[in-house]
TORVOKOL-590893 format. One line per 10 residues: number of its first residue (from 1); their letters; for each residue x, y, z of C-alpha. Coordinates in pm, whole numbers, padded with zeros to 5 digits, always signed. Layout:
BEGIN
NUM	a	X:Y:Z | ...
% end
This chain:
BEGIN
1	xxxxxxxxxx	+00000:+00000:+00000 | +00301:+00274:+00053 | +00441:+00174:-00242 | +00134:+00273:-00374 | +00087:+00585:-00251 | +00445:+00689:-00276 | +00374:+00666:-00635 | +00112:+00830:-00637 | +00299:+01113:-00460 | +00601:+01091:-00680
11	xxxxxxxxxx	+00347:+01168:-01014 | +00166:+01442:-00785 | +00502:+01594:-00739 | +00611:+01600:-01062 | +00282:+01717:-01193 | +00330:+02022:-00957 | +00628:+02078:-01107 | +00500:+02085:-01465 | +00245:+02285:-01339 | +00409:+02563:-01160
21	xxxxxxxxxx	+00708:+02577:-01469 | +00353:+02647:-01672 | +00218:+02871:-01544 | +00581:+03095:-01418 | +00676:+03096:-01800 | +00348:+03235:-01891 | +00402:+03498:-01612 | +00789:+03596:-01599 | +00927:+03401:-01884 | +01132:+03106:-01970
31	xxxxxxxxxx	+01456:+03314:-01917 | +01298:+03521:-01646 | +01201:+03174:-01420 | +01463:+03020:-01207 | +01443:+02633:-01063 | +01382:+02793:-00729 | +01089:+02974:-00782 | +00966:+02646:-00981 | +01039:+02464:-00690 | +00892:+02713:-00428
41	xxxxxxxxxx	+00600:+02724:-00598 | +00535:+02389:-00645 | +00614:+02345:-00240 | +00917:+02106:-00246 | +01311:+02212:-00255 | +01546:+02279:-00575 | +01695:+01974:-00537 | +01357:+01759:-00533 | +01286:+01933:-00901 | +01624:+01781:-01017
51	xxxxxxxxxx	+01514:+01437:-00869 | +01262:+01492:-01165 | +01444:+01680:-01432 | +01794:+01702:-01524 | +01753:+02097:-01616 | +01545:+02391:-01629 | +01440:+02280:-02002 | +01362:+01948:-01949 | +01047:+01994:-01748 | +00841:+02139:-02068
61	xxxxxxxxxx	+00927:+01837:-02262 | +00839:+01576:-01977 | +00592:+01416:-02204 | +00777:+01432:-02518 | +00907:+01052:-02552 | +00627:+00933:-02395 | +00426:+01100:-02631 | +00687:+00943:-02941 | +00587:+00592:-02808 | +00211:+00696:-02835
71	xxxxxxxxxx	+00243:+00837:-03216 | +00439:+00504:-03292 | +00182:+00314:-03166 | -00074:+00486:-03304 | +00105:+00447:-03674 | +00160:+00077:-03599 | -00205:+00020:-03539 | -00293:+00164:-03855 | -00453:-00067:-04127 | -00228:-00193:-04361
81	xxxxxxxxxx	-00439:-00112:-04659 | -00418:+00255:-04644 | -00171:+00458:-04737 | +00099:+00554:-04532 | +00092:+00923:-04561 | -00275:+00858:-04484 | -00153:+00625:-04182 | +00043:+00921:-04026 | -00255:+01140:-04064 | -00469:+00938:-03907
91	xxxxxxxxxx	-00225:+00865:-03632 | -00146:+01255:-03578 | -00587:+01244:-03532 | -00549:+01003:-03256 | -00305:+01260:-03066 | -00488:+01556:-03104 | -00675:+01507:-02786 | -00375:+01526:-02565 | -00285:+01850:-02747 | -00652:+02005:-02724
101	xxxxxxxxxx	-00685:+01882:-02389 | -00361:+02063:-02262 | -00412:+02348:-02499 | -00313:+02609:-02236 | +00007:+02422:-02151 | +00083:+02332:-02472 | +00034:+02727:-02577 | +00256:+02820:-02309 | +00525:+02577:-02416 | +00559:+02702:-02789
111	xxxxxxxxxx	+00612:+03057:-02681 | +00847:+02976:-02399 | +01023:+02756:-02683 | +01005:+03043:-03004 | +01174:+03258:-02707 | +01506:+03037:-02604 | +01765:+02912:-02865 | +01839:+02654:-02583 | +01491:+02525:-02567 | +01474:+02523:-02985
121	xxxxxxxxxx	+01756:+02307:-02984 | +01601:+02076:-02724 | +01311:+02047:-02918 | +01509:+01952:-03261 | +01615:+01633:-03050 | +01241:+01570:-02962 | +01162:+01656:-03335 | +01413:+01345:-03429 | +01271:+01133:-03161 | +00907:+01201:-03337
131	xxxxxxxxxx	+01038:+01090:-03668 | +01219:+00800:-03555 | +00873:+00688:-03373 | +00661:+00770:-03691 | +00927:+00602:-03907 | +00948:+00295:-03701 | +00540:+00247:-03616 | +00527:+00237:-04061 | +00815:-00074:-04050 | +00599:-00193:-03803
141	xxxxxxxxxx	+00274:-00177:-03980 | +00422:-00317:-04262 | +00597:-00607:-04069 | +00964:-00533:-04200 | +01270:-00301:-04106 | +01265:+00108:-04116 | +01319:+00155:-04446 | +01456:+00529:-04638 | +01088:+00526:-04747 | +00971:+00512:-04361
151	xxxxxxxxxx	+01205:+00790:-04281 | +01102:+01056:-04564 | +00761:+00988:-04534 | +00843:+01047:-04113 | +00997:+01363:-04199 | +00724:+01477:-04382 | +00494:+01423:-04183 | +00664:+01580:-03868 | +00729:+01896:-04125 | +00326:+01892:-04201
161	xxxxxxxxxx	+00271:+01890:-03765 | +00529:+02192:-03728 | +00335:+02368:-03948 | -00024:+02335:-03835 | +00153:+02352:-03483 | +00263:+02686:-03560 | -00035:+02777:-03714 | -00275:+02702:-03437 | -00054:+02879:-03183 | +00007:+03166:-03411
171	xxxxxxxxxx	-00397:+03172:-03337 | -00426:+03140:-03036 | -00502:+02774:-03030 | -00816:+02900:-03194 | -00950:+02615:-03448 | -00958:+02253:-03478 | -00512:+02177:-03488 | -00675:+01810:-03677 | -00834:+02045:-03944 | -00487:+02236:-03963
181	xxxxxxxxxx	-00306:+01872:-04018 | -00546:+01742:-04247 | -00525:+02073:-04469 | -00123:+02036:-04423 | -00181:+01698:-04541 | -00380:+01750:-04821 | -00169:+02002:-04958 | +00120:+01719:-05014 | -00152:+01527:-05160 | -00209:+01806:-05400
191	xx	+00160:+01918:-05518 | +00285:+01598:-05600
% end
């Protein structure tokens, strides 16, 4: 039963975390927050927050492999008789909830990330991360090895979620981000 609980407490902890890095960024600033006021607002000590993050940066991409693992899955399960460009799209539909339903967060990430060269370079490695999930659930649909074709087709696709990323915070997070993908989609469709 402790073990329970103390798991319980761990995720509650590093929930806080997340959630006071949130919402300081949106108030002060990326470069404006330090881990101490992260960690005094989130009512545990500077060293507890590196018990749960390496650095400063890492706690806005906590869910970032996690959510690679997802998008591969999501590709795997795909049906083998579409597409694969249409696989990916479909995929990027099944993850749209976790991005609508942590709009506010996710809002607050981009801009803390559009203002840091150190957090854009973080986020190229969880770009590559994306690709190599995307890349590997198509292999996996198609019960072989990545192949070049898996990878281009990944890279596309992760070029086609930047986009309508951007685009949907550039509004606000007004609009439907699956609309933005599917347009981003169909516009490969289109030009080749």
């Amino acid at each position: 039963m402790a073990q329970g609980r103390r798991g319980r407490d761990q995720r509650d902890t590093g929930v806080a975390l997340e959630q006071a890095a949130v919402a300081l960024f949106a108030s002060k600033g990326y470069d404006n927050t330090t881990v101490d006021e992260i960690a005094r607002c989130a009512g545990v000590s500077p060293r507890t927050f590196f018990n749960y993050f390496p650095a400063k940066e890492d706690v806005l991409f906590a869910h970032g492999h996690d959510r690679a693992r997802r998008l591969r899955d999501a590709v795997a399960a795909q049906p083998s008789d579409i597409l694969s460009l249409h696989a990916l799209r479909e995929a990027f539909g099944s993850m749209s909830e976790d991005f609508l339903s942590n709009r506010d967060a996710i809002l607050i990430q981009a801009r803390a990330i559009r203002s840091s060269p150190v957090l854009e370079g973080k986020l190229v490695g969880i770009r590559r991360d994306w690709e190599a999930a995307m890349a590997s659930g198509l292999a996996a649909r198609a019960g072989r090895d990545v192949t070049m074709a898996d990878r281009v087709l990944a890279g596309v696709a992760m070029a086609v979620l930047d986009v309508a990323v951007a685009g949907w915070v550039d509004a606000g997070g007004d609009g439907d981000l699956l609309d933005l993908v599917a347009d981003g989609f169909g516009a490969i469709g289109s030009s080749i």
